[in-house]
C-alpha positions as CSV (number, residue, x, y, z in Angstrom):
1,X,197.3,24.5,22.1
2,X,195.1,26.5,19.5
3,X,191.7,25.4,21.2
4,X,190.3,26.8,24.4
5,X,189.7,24.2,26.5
6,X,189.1,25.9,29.8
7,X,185.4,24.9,30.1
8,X,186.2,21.0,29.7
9,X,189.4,21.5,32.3
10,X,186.9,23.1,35.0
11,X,184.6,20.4,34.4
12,X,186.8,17.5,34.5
13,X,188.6,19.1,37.7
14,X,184.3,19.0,39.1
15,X,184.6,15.8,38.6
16,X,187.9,14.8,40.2
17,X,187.0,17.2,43.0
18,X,183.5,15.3,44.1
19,X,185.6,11.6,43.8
20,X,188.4,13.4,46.4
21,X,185.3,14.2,48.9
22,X,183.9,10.6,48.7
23,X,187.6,9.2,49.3
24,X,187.9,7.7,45.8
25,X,191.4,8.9,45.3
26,X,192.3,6.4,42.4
27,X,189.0,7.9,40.3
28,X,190.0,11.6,41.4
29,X,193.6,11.4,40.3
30,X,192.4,9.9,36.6
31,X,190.5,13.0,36.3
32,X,192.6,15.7,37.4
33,X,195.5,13.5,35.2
34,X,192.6,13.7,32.6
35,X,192.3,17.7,33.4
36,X,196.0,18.4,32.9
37,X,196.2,17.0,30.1
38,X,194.1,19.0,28.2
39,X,194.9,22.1,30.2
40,X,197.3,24.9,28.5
41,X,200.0,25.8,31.4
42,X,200.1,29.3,29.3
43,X,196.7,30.5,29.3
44,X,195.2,28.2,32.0
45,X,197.6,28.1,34.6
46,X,195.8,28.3,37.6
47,X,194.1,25.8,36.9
48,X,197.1,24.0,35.6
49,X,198.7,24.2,38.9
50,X,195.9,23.5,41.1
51,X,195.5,20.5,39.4
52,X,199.0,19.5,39.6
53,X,198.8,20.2,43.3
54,X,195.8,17.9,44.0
55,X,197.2,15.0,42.1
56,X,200.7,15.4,44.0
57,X,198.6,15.5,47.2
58,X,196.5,12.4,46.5
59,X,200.1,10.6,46.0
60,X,201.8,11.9,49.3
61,X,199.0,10.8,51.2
62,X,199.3,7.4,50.2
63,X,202.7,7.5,50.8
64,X,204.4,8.0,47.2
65,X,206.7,10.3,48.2
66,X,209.1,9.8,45.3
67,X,206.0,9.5,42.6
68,X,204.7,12.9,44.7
69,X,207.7,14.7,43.9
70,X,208.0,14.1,40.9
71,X,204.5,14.9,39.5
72,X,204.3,18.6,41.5
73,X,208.1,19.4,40.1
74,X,206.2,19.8,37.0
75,X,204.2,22.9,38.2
76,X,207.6,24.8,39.1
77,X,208.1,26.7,35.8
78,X,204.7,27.8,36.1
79,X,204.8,29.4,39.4
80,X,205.9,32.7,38.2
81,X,202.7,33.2,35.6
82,X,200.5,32.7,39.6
83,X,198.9,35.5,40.5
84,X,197.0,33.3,43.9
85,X,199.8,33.0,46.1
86,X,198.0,30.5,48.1
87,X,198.7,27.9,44.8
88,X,202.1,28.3,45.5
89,X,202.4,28.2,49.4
90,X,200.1,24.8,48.6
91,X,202.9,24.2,46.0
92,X,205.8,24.5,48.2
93,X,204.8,23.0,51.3
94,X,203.5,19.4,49.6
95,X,207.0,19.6,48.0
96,X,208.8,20.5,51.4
97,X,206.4,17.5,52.6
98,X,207.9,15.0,50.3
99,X,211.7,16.0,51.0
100,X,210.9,15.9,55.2
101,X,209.3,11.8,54.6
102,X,212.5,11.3,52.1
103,X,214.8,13.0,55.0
104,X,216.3,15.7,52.6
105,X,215.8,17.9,55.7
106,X,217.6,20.8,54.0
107,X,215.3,21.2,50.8
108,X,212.3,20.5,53.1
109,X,213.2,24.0,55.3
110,X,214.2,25.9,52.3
111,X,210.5,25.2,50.5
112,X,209.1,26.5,54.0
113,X,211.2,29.3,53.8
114,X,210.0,30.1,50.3
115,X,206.0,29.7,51.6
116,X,207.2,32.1,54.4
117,X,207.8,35.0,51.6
118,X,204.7,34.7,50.1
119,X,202.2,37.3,50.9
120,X,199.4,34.8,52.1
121,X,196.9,34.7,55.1
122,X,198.6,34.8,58.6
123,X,197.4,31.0,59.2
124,X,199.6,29.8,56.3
125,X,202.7,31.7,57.7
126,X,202.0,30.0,60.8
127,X,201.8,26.5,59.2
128,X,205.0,26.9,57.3
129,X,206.8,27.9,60.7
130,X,205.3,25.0,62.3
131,X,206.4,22.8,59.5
132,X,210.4,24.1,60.3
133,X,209.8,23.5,63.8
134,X,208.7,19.9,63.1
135,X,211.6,19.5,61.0
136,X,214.0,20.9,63.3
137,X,212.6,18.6,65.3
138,X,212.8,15.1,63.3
139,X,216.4,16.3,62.9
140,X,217.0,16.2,66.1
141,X,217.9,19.4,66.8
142,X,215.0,20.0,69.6
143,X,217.1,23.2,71.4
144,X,216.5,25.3,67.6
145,X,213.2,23.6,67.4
146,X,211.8,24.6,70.4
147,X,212.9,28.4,70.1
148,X,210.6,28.5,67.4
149,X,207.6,26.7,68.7
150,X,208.2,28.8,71.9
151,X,208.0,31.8,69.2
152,X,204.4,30.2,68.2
153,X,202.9,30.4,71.1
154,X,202.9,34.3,71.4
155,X,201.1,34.6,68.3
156,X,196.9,35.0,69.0
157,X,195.9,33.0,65.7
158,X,197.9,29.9,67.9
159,X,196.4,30.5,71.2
160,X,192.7,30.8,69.6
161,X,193.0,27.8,67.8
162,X,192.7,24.7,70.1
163,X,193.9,22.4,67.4
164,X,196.8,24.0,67.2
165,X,197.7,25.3,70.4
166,X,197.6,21.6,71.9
167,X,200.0,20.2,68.8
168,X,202.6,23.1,69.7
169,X,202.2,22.8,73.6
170,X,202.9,18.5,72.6
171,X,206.1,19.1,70.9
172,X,207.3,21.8,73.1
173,X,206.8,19.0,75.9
174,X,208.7,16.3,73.5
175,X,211.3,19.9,72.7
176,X,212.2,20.1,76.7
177,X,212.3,16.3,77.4
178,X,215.2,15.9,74.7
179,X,216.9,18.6,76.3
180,X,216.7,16.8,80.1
181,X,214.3,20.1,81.0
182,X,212.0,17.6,82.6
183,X,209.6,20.1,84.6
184,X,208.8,22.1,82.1
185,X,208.3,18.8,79.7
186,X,205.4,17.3,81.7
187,X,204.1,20.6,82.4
188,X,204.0,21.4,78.5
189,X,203.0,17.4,77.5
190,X,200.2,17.0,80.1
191,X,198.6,21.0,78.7
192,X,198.3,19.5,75.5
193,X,197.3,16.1,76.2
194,X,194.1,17.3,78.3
195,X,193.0,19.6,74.8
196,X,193.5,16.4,72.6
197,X,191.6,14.5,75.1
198,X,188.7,16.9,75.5
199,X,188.6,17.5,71.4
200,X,188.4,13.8,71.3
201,X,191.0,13.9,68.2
202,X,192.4,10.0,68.3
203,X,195.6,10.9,66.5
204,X,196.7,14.0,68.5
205,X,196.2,12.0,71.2
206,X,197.6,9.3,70.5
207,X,201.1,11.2,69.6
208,X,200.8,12.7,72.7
209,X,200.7,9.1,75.0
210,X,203.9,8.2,72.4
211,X,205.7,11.3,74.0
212,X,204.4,10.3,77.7
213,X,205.8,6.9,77.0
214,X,209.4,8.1,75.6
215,X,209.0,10.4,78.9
216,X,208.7,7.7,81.2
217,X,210.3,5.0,79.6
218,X,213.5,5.2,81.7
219,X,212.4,6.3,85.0
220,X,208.8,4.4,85.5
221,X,208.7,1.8,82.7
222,X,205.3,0.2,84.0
223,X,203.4,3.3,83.9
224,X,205.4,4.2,80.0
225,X,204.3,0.5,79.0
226,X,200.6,1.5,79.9
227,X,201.2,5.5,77.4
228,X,202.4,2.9,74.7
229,X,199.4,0.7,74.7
230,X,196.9,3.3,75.4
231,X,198.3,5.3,71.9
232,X,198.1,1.9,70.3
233,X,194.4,1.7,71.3
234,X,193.8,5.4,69.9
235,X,195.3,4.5,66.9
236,X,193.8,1.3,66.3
237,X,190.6,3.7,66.3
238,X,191.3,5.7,63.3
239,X,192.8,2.8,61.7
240,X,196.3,4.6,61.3
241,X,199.1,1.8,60.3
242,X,202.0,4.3,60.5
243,X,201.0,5.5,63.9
244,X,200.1,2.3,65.0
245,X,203.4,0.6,64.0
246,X,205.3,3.5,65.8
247,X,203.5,2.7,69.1
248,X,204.3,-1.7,68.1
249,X,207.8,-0.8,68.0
250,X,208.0,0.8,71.1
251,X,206.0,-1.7,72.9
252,X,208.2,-4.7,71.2
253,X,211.0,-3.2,72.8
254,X,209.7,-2.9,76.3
255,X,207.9,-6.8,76.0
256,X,208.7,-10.0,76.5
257,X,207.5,-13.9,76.0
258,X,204.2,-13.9,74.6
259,X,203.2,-10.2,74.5
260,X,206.7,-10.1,72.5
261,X,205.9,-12.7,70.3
262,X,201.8,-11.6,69.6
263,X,203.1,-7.9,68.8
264,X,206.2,-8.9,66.9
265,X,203.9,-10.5,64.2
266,X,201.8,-7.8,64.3
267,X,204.4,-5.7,63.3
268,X,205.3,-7.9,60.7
269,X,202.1,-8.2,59.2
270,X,201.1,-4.7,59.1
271,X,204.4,-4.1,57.4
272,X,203.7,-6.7,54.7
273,X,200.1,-5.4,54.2
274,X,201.0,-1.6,54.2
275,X,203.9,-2.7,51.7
276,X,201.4,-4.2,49.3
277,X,198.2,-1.9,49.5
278,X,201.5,1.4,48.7
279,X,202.9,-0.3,45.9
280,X,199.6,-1.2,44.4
281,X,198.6,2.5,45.0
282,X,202.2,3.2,43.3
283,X,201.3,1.4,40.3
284,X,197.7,2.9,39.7
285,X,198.9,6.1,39.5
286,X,201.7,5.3,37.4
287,X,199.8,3.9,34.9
288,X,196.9,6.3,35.0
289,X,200.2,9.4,33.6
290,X,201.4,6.5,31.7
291,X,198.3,5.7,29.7
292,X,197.1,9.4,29.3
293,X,200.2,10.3,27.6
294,X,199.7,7.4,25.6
295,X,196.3,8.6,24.5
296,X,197.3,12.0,23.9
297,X,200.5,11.2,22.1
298,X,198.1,8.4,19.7
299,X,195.8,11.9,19.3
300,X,198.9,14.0,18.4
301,X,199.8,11.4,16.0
302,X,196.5,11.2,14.4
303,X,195.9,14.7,13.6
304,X,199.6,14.8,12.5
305,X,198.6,12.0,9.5
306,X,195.0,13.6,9.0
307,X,196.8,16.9,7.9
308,X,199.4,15.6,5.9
309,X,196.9,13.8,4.3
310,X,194.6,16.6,3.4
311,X,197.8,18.5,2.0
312,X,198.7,15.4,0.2
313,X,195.3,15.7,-1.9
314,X,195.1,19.3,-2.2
315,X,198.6,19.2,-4.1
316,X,197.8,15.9,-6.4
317,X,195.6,18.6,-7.8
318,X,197.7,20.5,-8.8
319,X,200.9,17.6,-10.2
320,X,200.9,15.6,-13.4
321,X,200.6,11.6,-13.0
322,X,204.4,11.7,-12.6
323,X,204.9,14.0,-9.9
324,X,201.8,12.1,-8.1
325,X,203.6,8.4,-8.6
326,X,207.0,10.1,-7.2
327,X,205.1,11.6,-3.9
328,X,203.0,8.4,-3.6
329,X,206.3,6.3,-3.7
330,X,208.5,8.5,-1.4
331,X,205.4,9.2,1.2
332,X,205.1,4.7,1.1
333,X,209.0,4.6,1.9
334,X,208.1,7.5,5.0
335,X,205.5,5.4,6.2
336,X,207.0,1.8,6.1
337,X,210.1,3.4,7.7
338,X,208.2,5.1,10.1
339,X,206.4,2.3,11.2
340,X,209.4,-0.5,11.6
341,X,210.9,2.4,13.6
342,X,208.1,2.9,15.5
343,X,207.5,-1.3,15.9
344,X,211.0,-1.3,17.5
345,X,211.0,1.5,19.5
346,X,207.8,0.1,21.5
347,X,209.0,-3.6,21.3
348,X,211.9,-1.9,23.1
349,X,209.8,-0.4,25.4
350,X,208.0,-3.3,25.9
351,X,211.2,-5.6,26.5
352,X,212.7,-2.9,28.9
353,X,209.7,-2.3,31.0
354,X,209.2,-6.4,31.3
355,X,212.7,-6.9,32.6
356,X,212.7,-4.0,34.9
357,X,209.3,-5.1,35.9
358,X,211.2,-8.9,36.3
359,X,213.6,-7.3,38.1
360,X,211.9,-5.6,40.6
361,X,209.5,-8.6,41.5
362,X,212.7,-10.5,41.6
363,X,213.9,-7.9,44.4
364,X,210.7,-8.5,46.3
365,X,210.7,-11.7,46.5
366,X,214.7,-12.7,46.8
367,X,215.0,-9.9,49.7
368,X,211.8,-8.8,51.3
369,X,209.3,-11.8,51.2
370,X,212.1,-14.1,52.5
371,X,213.1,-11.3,54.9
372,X,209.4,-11.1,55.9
373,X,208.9,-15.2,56.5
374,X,212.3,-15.4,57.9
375,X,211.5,-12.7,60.8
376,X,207.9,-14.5,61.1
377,X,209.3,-17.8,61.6
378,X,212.0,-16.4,64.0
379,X,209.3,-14.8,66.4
380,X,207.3,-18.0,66.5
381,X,209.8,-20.4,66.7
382,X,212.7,-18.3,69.1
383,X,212.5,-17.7,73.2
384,X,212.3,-13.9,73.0
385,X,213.1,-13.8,76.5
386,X,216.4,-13.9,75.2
387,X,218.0,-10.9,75.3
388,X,219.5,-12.2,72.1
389,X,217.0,-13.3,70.5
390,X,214.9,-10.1,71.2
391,X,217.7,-7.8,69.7
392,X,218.0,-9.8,66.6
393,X,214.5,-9.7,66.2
394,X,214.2,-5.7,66.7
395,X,217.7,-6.0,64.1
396,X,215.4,-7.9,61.4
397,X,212.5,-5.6,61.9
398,X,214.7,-2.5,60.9
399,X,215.8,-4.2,58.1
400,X,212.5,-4.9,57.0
401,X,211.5,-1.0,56.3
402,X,214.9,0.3,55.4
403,X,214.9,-2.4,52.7
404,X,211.2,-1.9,51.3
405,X,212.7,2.5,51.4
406,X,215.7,1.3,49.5
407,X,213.4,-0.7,46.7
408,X,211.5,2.4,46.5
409,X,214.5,4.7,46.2
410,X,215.8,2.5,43.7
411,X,213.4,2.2,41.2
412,X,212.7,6.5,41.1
413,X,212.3,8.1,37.7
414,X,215.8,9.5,37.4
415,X,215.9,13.5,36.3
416,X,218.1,13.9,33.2
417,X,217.5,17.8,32.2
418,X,219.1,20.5,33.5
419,X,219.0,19.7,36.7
420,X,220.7,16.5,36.7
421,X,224.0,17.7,38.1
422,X,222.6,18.6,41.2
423,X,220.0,15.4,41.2
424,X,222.9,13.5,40.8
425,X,224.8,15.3,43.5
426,X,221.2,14.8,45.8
427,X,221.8,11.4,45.2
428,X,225.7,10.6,46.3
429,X,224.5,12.8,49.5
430,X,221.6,10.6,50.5
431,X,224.3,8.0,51.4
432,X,226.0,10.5,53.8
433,X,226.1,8.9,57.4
434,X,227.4,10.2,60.6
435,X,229.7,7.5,60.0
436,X,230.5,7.9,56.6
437,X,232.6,10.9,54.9
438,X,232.1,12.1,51.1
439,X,234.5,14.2,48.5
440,X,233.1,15.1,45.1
441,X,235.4,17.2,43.0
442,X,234.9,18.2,39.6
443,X,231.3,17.0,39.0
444,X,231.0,20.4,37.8
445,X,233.5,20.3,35.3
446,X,231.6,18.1,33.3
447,X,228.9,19.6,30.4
448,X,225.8,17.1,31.3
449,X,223.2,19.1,29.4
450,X,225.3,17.7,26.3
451,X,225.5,14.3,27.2
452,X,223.0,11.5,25.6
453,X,220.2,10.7,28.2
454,X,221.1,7.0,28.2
455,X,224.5,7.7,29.0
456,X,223.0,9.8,32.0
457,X,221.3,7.7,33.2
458,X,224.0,4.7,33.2
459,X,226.4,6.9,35.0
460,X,223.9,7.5,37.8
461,X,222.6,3.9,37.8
462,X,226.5,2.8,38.2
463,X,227.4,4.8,41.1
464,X,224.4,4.3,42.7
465,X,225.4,0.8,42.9
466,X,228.9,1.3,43.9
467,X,227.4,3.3,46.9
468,X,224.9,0.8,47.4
469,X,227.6,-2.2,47.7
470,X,229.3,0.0,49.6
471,X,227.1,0.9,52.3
472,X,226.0,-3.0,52.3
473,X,229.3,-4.6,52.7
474,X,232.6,-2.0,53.0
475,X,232.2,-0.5,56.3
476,X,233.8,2.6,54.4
477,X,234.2,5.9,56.6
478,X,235.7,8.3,53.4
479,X,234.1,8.0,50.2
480,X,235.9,10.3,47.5
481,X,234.3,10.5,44.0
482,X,236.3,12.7,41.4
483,X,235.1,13.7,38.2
484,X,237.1,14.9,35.1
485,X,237.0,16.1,31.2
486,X,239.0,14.9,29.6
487,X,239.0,15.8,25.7
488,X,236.1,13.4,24.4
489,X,235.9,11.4,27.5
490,X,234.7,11.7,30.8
491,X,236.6,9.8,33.7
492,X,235.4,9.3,37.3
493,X,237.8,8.1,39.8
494,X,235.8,6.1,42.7
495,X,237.6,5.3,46.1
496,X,236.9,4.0,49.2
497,X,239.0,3.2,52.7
498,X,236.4,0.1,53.2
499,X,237.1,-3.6,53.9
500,X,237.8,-3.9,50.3
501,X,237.5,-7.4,48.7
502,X,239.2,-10.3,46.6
503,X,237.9,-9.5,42.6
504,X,238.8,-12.7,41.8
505,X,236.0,-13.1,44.2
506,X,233.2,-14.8,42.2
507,X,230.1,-13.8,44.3
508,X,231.6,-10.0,44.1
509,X,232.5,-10.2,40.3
510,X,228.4,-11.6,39.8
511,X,227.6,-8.3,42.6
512,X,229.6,-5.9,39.9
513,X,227.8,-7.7,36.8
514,X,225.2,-4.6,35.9
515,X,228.1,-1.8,36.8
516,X,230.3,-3.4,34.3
517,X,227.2,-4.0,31.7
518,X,225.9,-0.6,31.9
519,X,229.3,1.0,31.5
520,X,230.2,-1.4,28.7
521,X,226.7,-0.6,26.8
522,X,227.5,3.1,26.3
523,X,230.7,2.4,24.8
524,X,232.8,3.2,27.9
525,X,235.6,1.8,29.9
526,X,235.9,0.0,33.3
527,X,238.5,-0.8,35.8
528,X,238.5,-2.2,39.1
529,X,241.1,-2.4,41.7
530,X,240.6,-3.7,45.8
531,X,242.6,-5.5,47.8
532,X,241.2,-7.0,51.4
533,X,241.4,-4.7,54.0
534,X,243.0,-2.5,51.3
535,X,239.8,-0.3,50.1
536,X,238.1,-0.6,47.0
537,X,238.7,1.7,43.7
538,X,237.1,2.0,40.3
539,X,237.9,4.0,36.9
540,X,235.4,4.6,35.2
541,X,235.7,6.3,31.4
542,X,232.7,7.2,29.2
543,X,231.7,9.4,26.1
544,X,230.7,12.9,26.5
């Protein structure tokens, strides 16, 4: 980019930055969007980054983890031009934020780690060791976790900050009740619950009556039933629906009759509503990238035509009637050509995005809505004083969320540069259970970078629904995936030790439909071979 447009950038970003104080997140993110569009990453890359920063932010806060990710990956090449160090800490810690809410626990330490050798203010060091304590922590590995919020509290900047000191004291509490140190948990939970209390900060303190709860839920239940509803009421103040169906869940599980029922839909509700008022959210921003590109692509293209229609003139000038009639004709054949490929291509578009779109909707309402009404119509019409009855229901709550974090996962831009070996690798992980082993050999054996995008993307869309179907309906505790090259082919060997399956099966042949499209629409090869009880096994060949 020729023109200097650092002026406009810092007043667009003005712009964005006065809509982020009011809370209008939608109007700041078209303006920072706006901002970075027009901004050179080269010459202007502070502002470049901030911008990408603030964006990513707005979208992690409304819970777009994935859509977070994706946008702040874009600042990475740029980090090394930084001179601010703090852009980058803020860099790295919203992206270790998005990997700890997508439970990629490992990347979300190692972009701590990476604030932690930047030479920033001490209170930033501090925050990045808290984050790997909190993280330790949702991992579940409170004895490592609490070594180094222990580590925290010799530090002055801690002790000197209230806010700070009572969020540390609260998980060391949580830290020693996991590890059945239970005098030195309510010693550490009740310090840090009387500094929330006094700094009247609703959601501290409304974390800290969920640990009091978990603390007594075994030994007193009454008095853990009265922690649960009193950090219900706190966050019912702020109006915090994550926190708030954290506490519902705990109190559904300790409830019955009734107060089952009337929380139960609750839950339900605030699920459905969250759901909705997220995707929309989602969407927004997605179209608010989608439609600047647009514009500045449409720009790109017009000052393309404008200049090869000024050198069109300038050379009739110069050309006999002949030369002009030839340039006229061949410049007509460009442009007719030009345009029915263009008319396809977005037709294409058009037709792709609609079914996907279809899709998707399809997806909400085949699996969640019913899933939603079903649950609602079991709470109202079931006796949860069932035992029964009351674990199915907890059962169908569970599914709820995992399903609406399985729609999301599903639907992610997929990466297809460089990096889409070890995206694609990310992927096969996230499927990893305690109960479930995986063996990937040769993935690296394969040249991706000169593979077609569209085959890319097929290949990860196809094992993605193997491991899908598998973790749905095998019950598979070894998963091995091998990869080969093999002259001009590619060939991946998928196998399971699940419960395997008849293929003259119709319902399963209909499951496989897409896997066997997709492979078939890049010219490739398909084989599948399972037996009941017998596992379940798939060749796969493909052009590289």
């Amino acid at each position: 980019m020729s023109i200097n447009t650092k002026a406009e950038v810092a007043k667009l970003i003005a712009i964005a930055d006065r809509f982020a104080k009011n809370k209008k997140t939608d109007s700041a993110f078209f303006y920072y969007n706006k901002a970075k569009f027009i901004c050179n990453p080269i010459t202007d890359t502070e502002n470049y980054v901030s911008t990408i920063n603030d964006m990513a932010a707005i979208q992690q806060k409304h819970a777009d983890f994935i859509g977070s990710e994706s946008t702040i990956i874009e600042a990475l090449p740029y980090l090394k031009n930084i001179k601010k160090p703090e852009l980058i800490w803020n860099t790295y810690v919203t992206l270790s934020m998005n990997y700890l809410n997508t439970y990629e626990y490992k990347n979300a330490i190692l972009y701590n780690q990476k604030a932690l050798t930047l030479k920033t203010e001490s209170w930033r060091n501090l925050a990045a060791r808290n984050n790997i304590a909190i993280i330790l922590m949702d991992e579940g590995k409170y004895a490592e976790s609490l070594k180094n919020f222990l580590e925290l509290l010799t530090k002055q900047e801690v002790t000197n900050d209230e806010v700070f000191y009572a969020n540390v004291l609260d998980n060391i509490g949580f830290c020693y009740f996991k590890i059945n140190d239970l005098k030195n948990a309510i010693s550490y939970l009740s310090q840090g619950l009387e500094i929330r209390q006094k700094k009247e900060r609703h959601l501290d303190s409304g974390k800290s009556l969920i640990h009091f709860a978990e603390f007594y839920k075994k030994s007193n239940p009454a008095l853990a039933k009265k922690y649960m509803l009193l950090s219900y009421k706190q966050f019912c103040i702020i109006n915090n629906v994550d926190e708030r169906l954290s506490s519902l869940k705990l109190i559904i599980e300790n409830s019955s009759n009734q107060e089952l029922k009337k929380h139960s839909l609750i839950y339900v509700s605030l699920v459905d509503s969250i759901f909705e008022v997220r995707q929309k959210a989602k969407n927004q921003f997605a179209k608010i990238k989608y439609d600047s590109k647009k514009d500045r692509d449409e720009n790109l293209k017009l000052k393309t035509h404008k200049a090869e229609n000024e050198l069109q003139l300038e050379r009739q000038k110069n050309r006999n009637i002949i030369s002009y009639i030839i340039i006229v004709f061949s410049l007509s054949l460009i442009l007719v050509l030009y345009f029915y490929l263009t008319s396809r291509g977005n037709k294409e578009k058009i037709e792709a995005t609609y079914n996907s779109e279809t899709r998707i909707a399809k997806k909400l309402h085949d699996e969640l809505a019913n899933d939603i009404y079903h649950t609602m119509a079991f709470a109202e019409n079931k006796n949860l004083s069932i035992a029964e009855n009351r674990e199915q229901l907890l059962t169908n709550l569970d599914a709820i969320y995992s399903r609406t974090r399985d729609i999301s996962k599903e639907n992610a831009t997929i990466i297809t540069d460089e990096n889409y070996g070890l995206f694609l690798t990310e992927m096969i992980a996230g499927f990893k259970t305690p109960s479930t082993n995986f063996i990937i050999n040769g993935l690296d054996t394969i040249i991706w970078n000169t593979i077609e995008k569209n085959v890319k993307i097929s290949i990860y869309r196809v094992l993605q629904e193997l491991l899908v179907n598998m973790k749905k309906h095998s019950n598979a505790s070894l998963v091995e995936i091998n990869f080969k090259n093999l002259d001009k082919y590619g060939i991946i060997n998928y196998t399971d030790n699940g419960n395997g399956i008849n293929i003259n099966d119709i319902t399963f042949k209909n499951g496989l439909h897409n896997v066997e499209n997709r492979i078939l629409s890049i010219k490739g090869e398909i084989d599948l071979e399972s037996f009941p009880n017998k596992g379940f096994k798939v060749f796969i060949k493909f052009p590289l």
